[in-house]
C-alpha positions in Angstrom: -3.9 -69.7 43.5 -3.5 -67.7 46.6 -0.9 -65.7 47.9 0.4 -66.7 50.9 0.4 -70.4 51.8 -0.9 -71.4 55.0 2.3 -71.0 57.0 3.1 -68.3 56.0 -0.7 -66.7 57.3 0.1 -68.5 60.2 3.3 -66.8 60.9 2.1 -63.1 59.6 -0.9 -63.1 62.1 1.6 -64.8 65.2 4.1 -61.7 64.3 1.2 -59.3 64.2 -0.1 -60.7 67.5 2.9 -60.6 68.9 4.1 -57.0 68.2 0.4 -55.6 69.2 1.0 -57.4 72.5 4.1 -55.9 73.4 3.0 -52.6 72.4 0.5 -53.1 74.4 2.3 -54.5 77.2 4.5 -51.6 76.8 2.0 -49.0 77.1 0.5 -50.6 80.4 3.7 -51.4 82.0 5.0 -47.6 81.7 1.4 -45.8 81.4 2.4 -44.5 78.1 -0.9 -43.5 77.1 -4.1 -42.5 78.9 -7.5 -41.6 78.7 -8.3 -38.3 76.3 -4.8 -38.3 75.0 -3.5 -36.6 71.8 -0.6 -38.7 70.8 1.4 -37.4 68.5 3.2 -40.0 66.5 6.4 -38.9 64.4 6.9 -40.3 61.3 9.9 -39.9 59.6 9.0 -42.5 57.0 11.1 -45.3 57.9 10.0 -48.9 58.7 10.1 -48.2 62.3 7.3 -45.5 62.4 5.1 -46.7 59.8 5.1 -49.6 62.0 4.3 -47.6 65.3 2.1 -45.8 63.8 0.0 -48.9 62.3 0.3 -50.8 65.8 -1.0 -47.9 67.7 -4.3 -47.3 64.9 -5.2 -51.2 65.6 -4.6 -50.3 69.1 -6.8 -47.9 69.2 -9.8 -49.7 67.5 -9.9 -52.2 70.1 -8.8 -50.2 73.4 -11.8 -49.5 75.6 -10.0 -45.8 76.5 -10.3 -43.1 73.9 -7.4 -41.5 72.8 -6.4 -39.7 69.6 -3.9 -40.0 67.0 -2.1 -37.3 64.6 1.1 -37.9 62.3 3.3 -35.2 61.8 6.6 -35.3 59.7 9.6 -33.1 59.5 10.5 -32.2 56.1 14.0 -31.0 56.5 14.0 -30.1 52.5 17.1 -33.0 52.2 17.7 -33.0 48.5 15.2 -35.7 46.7 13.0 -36.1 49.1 9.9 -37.5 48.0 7.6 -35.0 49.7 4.3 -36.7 47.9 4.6 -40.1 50.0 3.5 -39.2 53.4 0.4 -37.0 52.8 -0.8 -39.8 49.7 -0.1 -42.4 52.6 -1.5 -40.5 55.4 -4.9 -39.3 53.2 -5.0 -42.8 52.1 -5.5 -44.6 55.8 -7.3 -41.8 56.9 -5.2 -40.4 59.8 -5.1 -36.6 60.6 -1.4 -35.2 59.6 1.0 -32.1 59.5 3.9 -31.9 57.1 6.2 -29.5 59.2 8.8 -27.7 56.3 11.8 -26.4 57.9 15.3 -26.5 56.5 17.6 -28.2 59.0 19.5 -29.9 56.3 21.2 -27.1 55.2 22.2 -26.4 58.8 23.5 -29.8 59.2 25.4 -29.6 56.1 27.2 -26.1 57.2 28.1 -26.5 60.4 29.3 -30.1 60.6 32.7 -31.0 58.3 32.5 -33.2 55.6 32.9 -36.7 56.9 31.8 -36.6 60.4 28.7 -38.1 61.6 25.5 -35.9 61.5 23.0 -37.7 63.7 24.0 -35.7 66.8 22.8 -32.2 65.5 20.5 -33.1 63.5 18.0 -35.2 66.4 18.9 -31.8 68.1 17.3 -29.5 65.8 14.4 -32.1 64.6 13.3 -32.3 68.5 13.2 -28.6 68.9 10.9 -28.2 65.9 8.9 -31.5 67.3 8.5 -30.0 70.5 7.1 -26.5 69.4 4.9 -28.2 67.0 3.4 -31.0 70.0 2.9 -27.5 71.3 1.0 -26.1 68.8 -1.3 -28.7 68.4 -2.0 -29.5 72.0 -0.3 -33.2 72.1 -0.2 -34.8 75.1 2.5 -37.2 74.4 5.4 -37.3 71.9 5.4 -41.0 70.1 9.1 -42.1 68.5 9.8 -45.6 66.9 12.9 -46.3 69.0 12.3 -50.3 69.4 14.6 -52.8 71.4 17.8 -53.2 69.3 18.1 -49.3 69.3 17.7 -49.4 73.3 20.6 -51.8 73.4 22.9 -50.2 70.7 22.3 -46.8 72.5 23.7 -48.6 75.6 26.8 -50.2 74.6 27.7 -46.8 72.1 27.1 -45.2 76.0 29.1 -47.7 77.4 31.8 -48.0 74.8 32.0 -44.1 73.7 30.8 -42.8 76.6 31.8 -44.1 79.7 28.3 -43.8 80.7 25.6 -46.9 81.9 22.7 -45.6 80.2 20.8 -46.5 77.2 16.5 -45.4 76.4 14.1 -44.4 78.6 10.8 -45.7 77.9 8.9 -42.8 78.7 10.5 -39.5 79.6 9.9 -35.7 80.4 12.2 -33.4 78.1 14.4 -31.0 79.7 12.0 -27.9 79.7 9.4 -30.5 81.7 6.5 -29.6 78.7 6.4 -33.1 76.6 5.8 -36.4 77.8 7.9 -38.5 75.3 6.9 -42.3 75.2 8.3 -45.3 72.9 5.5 -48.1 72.9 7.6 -50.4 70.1 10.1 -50.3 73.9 9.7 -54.5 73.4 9.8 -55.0 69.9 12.4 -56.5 68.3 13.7 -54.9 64.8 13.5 -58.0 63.1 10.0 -58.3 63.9 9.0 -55.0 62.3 10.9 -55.2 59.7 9.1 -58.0 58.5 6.1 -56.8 59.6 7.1 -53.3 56.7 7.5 -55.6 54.3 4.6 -57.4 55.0 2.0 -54.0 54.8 4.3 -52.5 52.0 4.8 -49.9 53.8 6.0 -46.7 51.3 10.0 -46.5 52.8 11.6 -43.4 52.5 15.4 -43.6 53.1 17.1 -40.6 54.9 20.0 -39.7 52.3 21.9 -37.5 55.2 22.9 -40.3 57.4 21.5 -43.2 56.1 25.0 -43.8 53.9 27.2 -43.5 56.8 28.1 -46.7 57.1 31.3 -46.0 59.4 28.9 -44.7 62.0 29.7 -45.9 65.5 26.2 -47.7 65.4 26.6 -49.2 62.7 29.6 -51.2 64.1 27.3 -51.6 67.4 24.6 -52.8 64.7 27.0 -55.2 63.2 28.5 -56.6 67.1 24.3 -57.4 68.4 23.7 -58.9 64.6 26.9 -61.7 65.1 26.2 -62.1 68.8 22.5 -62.9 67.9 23.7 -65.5 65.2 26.4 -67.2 67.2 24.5 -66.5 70.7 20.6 -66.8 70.6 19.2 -65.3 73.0 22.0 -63.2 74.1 20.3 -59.7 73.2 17.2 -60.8 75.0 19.2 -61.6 78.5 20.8 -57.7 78.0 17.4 -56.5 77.9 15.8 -58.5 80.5 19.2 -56.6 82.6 18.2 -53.2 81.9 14.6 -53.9 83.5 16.6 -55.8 86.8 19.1 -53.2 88.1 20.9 -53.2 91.0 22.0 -50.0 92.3 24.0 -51.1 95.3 26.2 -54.0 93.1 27.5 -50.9 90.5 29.7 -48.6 92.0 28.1 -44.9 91.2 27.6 -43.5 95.0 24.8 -41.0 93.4 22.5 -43.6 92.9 23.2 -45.4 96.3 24.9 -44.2 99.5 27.8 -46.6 100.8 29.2 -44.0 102.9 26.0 -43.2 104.5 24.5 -47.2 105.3 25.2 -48.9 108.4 24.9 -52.3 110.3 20.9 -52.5 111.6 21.2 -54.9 114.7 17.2 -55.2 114.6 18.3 -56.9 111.5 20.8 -58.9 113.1 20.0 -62.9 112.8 19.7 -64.3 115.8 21.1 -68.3 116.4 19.1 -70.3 118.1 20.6 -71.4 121.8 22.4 -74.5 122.0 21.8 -77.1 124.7 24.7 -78.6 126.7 
């Protein structure tokens, strides 16, 4: 008896042709990655960049440029964590790693109260180490798994929290102008790769410092895009399509366009053609 009907092949290989185009479409659209690169994917063992990271291997097979790959994980030494997984998993597919040990948990857990969100401090202190160790070991780019849904939710927390019209970039320079950080899963939806994890069985580690905040601000932004999807398909795709068709001179920051500075051009005038009596 086999495993998976025919459908269901069917739809696997359309969902894995569909995420390896986007990535790839992402990649080319932003010029994410080039020739000779060392790209150095972080994994923090969640669905997103297992999924990154298997994308951009396949990639890789079949792209005529040559550019390297190298996982690296921060073990922040959160109590339980399975530190076996990602080197067995890593060994296994053959991918050159680093396990980075280095105890931002603790800090995390002394400095913020009991009860307030962590995510703030602790992306702060896990980019710092990711940035020296990029350094270390000559990468090129910095890889993260931020996909589509996070782009959006970024924006409306922004929006909402923030009072501020930004969301993700796909590809950035960090402050200190050293790292080129890119996001190929930039088109991919989270739906998508969360079937495509379950799928490869891919070995899920949950984070148990913020993972069980459920009261988190994104997780109520999580909770908005999931009813809006149900109730309004295709809703969350038109907001995306938006952030790639902006209009400076309809929003009304005078930083990004100068209304006090533009005047009439008569060479641009339109001119009526004459009338006959």
């Amino acid at each position: 008896m086999e495993k998976y009907s025919r459908k269901e092949k069917y739809n696997t290989n359309k969902l894995y042709k569909r995420l390896r185009r986007q990535v790839g479409s992402a990649i080319s659209d932003f010029n994410m990655i080039e020739e000779g690169d060392k790209v150095m994917v972080c994994l923090s063992g969640g669905k997103d960049s297992y999924a990154l990271l298997d994308i951009l291997r396949n990639l890789q097979s079949r792209a005529q440029m040559q550019f390297e790959l190298i996982a690296v994980n921060l073990d922040q030494k959160q109590p339980g964590f399975p530190e076996q997984i990602l080197p067995e998993y890593l060994t296994k597919i053959g991918i050159p790693f680093h396990i980075i040990e280095q105890d931002t948990y603790s800090v995390v857990k002394r400095v913020i109260p009991e009860g307030k969100t962590t995510c703030s401090l602790c992306s702060r202190l896990r980019r710092g180490v990711l940035y020296r160790v990029a350094s270390e070991i000559g990468a090129t780019k910095i890889a993260l798994g931020h996909h589509r849904d996070d782009i959006l939710e970024t924006l409306f927390l922004n929006l909402f929290y923030g009072g501020k019209l930004k969301a993700m970039s796909p590809k950035l320079i960090n402050d200190t102008g050293q790292h080129i950080v890119i996001r190929p899963l930039v088109y991919c939806k989270e739906k998508d790769l969360e079937e495509y994890a379950n799928i490869e069985i891919f070995p899920i580690i949950p984070c148990n410092l913020c993972g069980s905040q459920q009261n988190l601000q994104r997780q109520r932004i999580k909770k908005m895009m999931r009813e809006w999807e149900k109730n309004f398909p295709g809703r969350l795709e038109t907001m995306f399509t938006a952030l790639r068709n902006v209009q400076p001179s309809h929003l009304i920051d005078n930083t990004l366009y100068d209304f006090q500075g533009f005047q009439i051009n008569n060479k641009h005038m339109i001119e009526l053609p004459a009338t006959t009596n």
